[in-house]
KENUVO-222369 format. One line per 10 residues: their letters; for each residue x, y, z of C-alpha. Coordinates in steps of 0.05 Angstrom, whole numbers. Each point is the difference from the previous one (the first is absolute). Example, Ala and Ser with C-alpha at 12.3 -4.5 7.8 and 13.67 -1.06 7.14 Angstrom:
REM KENUVO-222369
as	246/-90/156 | 27/69/-13
//
This chain:
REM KENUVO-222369
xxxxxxxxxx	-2508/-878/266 | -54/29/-46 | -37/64/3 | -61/-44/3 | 31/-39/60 | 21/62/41 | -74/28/-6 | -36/-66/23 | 52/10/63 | -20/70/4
xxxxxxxxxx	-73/-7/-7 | 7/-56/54 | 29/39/56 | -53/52/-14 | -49/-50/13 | 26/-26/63 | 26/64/22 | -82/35/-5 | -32/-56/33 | -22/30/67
xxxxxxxxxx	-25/-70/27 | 62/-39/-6 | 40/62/24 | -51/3/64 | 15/-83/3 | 74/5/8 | 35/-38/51 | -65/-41/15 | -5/-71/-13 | -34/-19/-56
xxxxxxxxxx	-62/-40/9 | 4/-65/-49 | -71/-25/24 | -21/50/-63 | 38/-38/-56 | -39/-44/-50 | 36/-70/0 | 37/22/-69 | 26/66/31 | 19/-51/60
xxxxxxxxxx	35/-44/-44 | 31/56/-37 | 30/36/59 | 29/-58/31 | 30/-31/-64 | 41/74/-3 | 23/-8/80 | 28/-65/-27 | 32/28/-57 | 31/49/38
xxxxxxxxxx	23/-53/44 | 41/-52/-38 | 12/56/-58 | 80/9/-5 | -9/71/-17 | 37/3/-61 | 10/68/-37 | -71/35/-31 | 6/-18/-78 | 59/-46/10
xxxxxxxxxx	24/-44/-62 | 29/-72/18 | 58/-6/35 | 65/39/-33 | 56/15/35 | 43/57/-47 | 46/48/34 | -7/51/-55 | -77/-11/-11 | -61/18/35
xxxxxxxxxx	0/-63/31 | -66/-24/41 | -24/-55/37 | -70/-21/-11 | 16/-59/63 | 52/9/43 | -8/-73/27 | 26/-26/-78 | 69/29/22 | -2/-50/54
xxxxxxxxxx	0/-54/-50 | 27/26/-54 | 60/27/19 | 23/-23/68 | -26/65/41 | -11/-7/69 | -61/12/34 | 15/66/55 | -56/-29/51 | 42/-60/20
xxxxxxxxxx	55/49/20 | -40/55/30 | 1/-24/70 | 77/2/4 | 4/65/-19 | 9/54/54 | -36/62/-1 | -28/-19/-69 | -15/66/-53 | -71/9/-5
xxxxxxxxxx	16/-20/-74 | 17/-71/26 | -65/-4/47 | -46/25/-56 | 23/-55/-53 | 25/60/-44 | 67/-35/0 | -22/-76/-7 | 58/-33/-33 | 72/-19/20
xxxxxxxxxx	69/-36/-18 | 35/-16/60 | -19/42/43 | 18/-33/68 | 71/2/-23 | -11/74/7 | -35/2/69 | 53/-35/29 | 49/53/-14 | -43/59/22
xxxxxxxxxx	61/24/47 | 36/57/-18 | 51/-18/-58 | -26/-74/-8 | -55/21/-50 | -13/40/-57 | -54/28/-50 | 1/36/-61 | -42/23/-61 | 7/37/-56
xxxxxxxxxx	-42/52/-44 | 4/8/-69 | -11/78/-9 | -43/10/-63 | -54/45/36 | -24/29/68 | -3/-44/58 | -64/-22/21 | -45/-37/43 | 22/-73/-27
xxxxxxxxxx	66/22/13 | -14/20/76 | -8/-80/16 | 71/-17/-21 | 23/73/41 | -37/-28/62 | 33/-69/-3 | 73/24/-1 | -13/54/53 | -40/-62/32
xxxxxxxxxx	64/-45/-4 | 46/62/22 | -40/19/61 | 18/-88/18 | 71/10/0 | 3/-28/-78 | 59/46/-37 | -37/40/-48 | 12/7/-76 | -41/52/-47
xxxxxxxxxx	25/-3/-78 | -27/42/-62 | 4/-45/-62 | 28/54/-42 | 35/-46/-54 | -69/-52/-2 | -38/68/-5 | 49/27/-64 | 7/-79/-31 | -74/-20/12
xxxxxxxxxx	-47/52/-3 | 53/50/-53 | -13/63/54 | 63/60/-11 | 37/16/62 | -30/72/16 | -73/-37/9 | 44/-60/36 | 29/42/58 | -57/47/3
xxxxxxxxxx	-42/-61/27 | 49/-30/37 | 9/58/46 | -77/-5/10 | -1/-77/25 | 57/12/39 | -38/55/31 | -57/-33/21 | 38/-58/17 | 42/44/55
xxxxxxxxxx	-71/35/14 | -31/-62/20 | 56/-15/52 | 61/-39/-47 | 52/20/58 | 64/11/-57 | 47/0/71 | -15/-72/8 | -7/-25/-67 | 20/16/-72
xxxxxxxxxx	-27/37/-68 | 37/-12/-68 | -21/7/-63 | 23/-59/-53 | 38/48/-41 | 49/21/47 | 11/-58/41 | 64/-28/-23 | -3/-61/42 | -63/-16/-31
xxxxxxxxxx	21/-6/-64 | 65/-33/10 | -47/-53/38 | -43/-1/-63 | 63/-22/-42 | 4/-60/43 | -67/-14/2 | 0/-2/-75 | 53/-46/-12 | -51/-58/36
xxxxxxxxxx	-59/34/-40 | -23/-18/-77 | -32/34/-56 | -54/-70/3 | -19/-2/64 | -9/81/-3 | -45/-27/-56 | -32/-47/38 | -18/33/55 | -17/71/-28
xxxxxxxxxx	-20/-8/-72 | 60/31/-31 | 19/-8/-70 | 48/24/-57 | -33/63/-3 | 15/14/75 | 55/53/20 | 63/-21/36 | -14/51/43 | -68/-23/17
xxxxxxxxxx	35/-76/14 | 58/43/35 | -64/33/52 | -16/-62/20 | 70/-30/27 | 9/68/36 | -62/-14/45 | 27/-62/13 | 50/34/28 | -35/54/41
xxxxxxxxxx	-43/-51/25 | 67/-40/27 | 31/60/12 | -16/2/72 | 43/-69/21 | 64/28/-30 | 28/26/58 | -31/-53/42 | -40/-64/-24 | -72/16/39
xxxxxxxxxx	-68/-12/-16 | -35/41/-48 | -70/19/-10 | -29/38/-66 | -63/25/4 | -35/-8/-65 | -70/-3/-41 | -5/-68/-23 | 10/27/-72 | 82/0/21
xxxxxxxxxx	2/-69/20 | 41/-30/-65 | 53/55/28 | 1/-40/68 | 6/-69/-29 | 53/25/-39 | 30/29/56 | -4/-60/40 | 32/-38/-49 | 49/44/-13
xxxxxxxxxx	26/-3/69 | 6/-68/8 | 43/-6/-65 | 59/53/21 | -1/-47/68 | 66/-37/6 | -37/-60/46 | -64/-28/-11 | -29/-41/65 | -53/-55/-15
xxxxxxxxxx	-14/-71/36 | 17/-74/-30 | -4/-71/22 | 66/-19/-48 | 57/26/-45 | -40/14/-54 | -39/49/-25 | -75/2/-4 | -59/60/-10 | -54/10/53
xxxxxxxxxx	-50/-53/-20 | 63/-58/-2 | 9/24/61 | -59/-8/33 | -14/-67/-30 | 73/-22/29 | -21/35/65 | -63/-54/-15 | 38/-58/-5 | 48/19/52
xxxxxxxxxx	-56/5/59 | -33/-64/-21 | 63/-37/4 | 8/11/75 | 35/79/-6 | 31/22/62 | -11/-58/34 | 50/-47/-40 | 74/-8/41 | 61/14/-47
xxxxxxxxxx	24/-66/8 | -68/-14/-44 | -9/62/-36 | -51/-2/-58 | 32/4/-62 | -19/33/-68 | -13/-66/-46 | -52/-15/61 | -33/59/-11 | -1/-14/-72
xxxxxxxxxx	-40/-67/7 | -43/39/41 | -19/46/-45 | -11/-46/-56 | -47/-26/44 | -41/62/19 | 12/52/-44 | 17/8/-78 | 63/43/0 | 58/-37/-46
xxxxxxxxxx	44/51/-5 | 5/4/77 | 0/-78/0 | 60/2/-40 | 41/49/39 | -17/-35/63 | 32/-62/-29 | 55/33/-27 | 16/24/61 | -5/-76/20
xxxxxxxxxx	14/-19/72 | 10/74/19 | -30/15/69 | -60/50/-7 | 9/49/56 | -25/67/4 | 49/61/-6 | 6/65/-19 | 39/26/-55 | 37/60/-25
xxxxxxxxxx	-1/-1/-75 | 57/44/-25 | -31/48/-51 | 48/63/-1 | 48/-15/45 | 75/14/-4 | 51/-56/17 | 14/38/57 | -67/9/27 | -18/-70/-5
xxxxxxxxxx	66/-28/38 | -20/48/47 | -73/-27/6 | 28/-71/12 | 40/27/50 | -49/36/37 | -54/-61/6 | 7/-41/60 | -24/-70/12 | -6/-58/-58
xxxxxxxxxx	5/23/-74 | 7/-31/-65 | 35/38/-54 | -9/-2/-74 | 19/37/-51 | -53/59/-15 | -27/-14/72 | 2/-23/70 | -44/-41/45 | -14/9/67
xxxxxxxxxx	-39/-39/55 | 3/38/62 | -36/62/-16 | -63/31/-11 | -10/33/-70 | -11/67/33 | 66/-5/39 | 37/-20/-65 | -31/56/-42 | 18/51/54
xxxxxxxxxx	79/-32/-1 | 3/1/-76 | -24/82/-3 | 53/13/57 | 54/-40/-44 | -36/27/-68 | 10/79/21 | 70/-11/45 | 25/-21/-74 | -31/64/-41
xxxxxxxxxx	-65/-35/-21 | -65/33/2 | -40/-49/49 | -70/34/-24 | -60/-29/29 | -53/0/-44 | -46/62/6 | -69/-8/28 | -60/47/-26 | -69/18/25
xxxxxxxxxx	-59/12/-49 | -43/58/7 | -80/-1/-43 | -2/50/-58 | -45/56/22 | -67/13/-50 | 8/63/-39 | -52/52/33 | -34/-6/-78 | -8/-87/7
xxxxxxxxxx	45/-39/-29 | 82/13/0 | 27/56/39 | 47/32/-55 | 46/52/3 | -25/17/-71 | -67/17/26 | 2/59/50 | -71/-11/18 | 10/-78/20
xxxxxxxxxx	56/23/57 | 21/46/50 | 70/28/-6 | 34/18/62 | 15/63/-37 | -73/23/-13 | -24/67/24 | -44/-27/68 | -71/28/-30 | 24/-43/-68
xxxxxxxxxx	-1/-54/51 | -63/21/30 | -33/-6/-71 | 28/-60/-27 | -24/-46/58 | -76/39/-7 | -5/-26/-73 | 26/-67/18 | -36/-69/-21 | -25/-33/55
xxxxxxxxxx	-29/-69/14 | -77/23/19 | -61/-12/-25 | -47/29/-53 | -42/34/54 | 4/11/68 | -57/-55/13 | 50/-56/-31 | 45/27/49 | -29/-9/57
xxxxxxxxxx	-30/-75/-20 | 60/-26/-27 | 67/48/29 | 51/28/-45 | 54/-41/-33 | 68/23/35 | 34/-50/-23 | -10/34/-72 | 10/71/27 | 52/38/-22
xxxxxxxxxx	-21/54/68 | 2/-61/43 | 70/-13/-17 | 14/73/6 | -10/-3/78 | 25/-77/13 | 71/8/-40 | -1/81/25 | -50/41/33 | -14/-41/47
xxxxxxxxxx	75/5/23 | 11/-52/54 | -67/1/34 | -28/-71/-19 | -65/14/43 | -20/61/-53 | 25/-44/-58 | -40/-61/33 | -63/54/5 | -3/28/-69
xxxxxxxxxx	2/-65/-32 | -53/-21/54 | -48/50/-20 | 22/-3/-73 | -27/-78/3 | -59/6/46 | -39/59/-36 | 14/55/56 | 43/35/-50 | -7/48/-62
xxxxxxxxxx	45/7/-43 | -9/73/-15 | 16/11/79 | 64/-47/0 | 33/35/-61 | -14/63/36 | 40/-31/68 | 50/-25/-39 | 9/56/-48 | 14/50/58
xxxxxxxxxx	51/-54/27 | 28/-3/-63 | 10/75/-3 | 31/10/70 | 49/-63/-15 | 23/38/-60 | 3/64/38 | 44/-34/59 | 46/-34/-45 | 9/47/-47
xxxxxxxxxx	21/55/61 | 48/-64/26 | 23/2/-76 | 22/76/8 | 44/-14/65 | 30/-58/-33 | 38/35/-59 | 45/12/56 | 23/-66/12 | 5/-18/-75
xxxxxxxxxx	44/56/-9 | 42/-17/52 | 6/-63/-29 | 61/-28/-44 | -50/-7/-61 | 8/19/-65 | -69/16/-27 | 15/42/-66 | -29/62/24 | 27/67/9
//
């Protein structure tokens, strides 16, 4: 931000800040009967805003999502459509003892989330997140802290990791700089309340299983879909490419011992990583599990048209002494729907009966392991070679049955990992928080009167004058302070979250005063955690880490 833009600030909260009327005012409802009809007009079009507004990042570009960049996301509702993430309100209510990240909307996005829920006992879950250490830990970094101490505290197993080798292949930073800050977010993560007795800490570097996962990874992994999905080309290093596989496999790392479900909490930048992830799991599967109607293959949209066909034919309630058969489906669909290529397998597949089944598609598997599958299936089956139908069990029974057969016979049985997004916070100057600009974030590091000072010459989203205030409210959905207290100050007390943003909106509050509150919370967070940070270098000593340091 500009010299120019920090004084307009400035000049602002003077203005507000020496008004004695609106100070004398606060708390009392303002009285609208005042307002010309264009003031009316004005204020309510901006309660409007406020309401359908997604509250994208201050100064966002379009949507990019670039693990190494400074990603933003001018409207979190694109991702929705554009790339297949969840919305975290239609999952909110099954979540027990939600974070007051989740009830906020500060985490708004998911991937699978229920699959998670559902293990929340002991053992049957797990989370884990990573940090690349190329600088102190700060306040951004706090969210994804609070979610896997969140996820502990629920009985999830617990996994912390320092991206030391993304840090060294990525962003070129020497080893002294690389385990001086990984000592510091493992510090804060342990100060926070990261229980190390009932979870682990690793760093990439020295966790041989890791890498030896990695290898495997890579061998279902190529140089054009590394392109594709990340932008690489001939003048990117090996090592770089290399990075990318091995948080694959930290992110999978968690189901080795035991296939469970997995959640990584994430900023929406590190999404590609989870797709890849995702995919990556099912390919090192030995069984794949779908639903068909016949022997042969089809995608999802086939399917469905089949499924089509199949229901208007009569479905379940045809006897198999008259089943309906595949070349009958055919004429129906050449009837109602223009989809040759389905036509034709139908009537291949001639006088077939089209049933529905489930079927294991062997993708992996050793001989061994899919004689044992056959084996293990009870009731009617059909098999093929490559596959085997059945028709007397749910899918969800028959994926459970092929992990149990996949991992009895040394396969992996991963289930693909789900993730929860989490909103960028603002940098204190407007626009991106950056670890680059000291001034636009607070490191967890900084001395607590640093802190104090930082928040005091914060942008905020009031007025020009303390009159506009009052007439029209602030904008927290544009204030960098605001988020301050909702994603941190404001701890988990949604009632004095609810009643700054309250008074923010209606007029009732300055902005000079609510830098001032949250400055001094600011300060006493950073003197807590920083005294929690002393008493922790305990435990990390005790700890089977190697950090580097003498």
């Amino acid at each position: 931000m500009s010299e120019e833009t920090h004084e307009h600030e400035h000049k602002r909260d003077q203005d507000q800040d020496r008004d004695p009327d609106l100070k004398r005012d606060a708390g009392r409802d303002y009285d609208h009967s005042r307002e010309t009809e264009s003031e009316s007009a004005e204020r309510e079009s901006e309660v409007e805003r406020r309401t359908v507004t997604d509250g994208g990042t201050a100064g966002a570009d379009d949507v990019t999502l670039d693990p190494w960049g400074s990603s933003t996301v001018a409207d979190y509702r694109k991702l929705f459509e554009e790339f297949g993430i969840e919305s975290f309100d239609e999952v909110l209510p099954e979540v027990p003892n939600p974070h007051y990240l989740m009830r906020r909307g500060v985490i708004f996005g998911h991937r699978d989330y229920p699959r998670v829920l559902d293990g929340f006992e002991p053992g049957d879950a797990a989370v884990l997140s990573g940090f690349m250490p190329t600088g102190d830990p700060h306040i951004g970094h706090k969210l994804v802290f609070d979610e896997i101490i969140w996820h502990q505290q629920q009985g999830a197993d617990a996994y912390g990791l320092i991206a030391d080798l993304e840090a060294h292949s990525a962003r070129g930073l020497d080893w002294d700089e690389i385990d001086e800050h990984a000592r510091d977010y493992l510090l804060s993560l342990l100060a926070l309340g990261f229980d190390p007795e009932e979870g682990e800490l690793y760093r990439q570097s020295t966790n041989r299983t890791v890498q030896d996962l990695a290898f495997e990874l890579g061998i279902e992994t190529n140089i054009s879909e590394l392109q594709s999905i990340y932008g690489f080309d001939g003048e990117t290093d090996v090592s770089h490419m290399q990075s990318v596989v091995t948080q694959m496999a930290d992110i999978l790392y968690p189901q080795l011992e035991e296939p469970k479900p997995t959640v990584i909490p994430v900023g929406p930048d590190q999404d590609p990583h989870v797709r890849l992830a995702r995919d990556l799991a099912a390919r090192m599967r030995s069984f794949k599990v779908t639903e068909a109607y016949a022997s042969f293959e089809t995608n999802a949209a086939e399917h469905a048209l089949i499924e089509d066909a199949y229901e208007a034919l009569g479905g379940e309630s045809t006897s198999d002494s008259d089943p309906i058969r595949c070349v009958a489906a055919a004429e129906w669909l050449s009837e109602h729907h223009d989809a040759p290529n389905v036509e034709e397998s139908l009537r291949a597949a001639g006088k077939e009966p089209l049933r529905p089944r489930v079927r294991f598609l062997d993708r992996n598997a050793t001989e061994e392991a899919f004689t044992a599958l056959i084996e293990a299936i009870d009731g009617e089956k059909r098999v093929y070679e490559g596959h085997i139908d059945v028709f007397d069990s749910s899918r969800e029974d028959a994926a459970a049955l092929a992990r149990e057969i996949e991992v009895e016979h040394e396969g992996y049985g991963f289930y693909p990992p789900s993730s929860i997004y989490h909103r960028f916070m603002t940098g204190l100057t407007g626009g991106k928080m950056s670890s680059s600009i000291p001034s636009s974030h607070i490191s967890l590091l900084d001395d607590p009167e640093d802190g104090y000072e930082k928040v005091k010459a914060a942008t905020t989203g009031g007025r020009e004058t303390a009159e506009r205030q009052r007439e029209l409210g602030g904008e927290a959905d544009k204030c960098p302070v605001y988020e301050l207290y909702a994603y941190l100050l404001a701890a988990d007390d949604d009632e004095f979250a609810k009643m700054v943003y309250d008074e923010c909106v209606g007029g009732e509050r300055l902005c000079g005063d609510c830098k001032e509150q949250a400055a001094q919370l600011m300060q006493e967070f950073l003197r807590e955690h920083q005294e929690k940070r002393e008493e922790a270098k305990a435990v990390l000593e005790s700890l089977d880490l190697d950090l580097g340091l003498d």
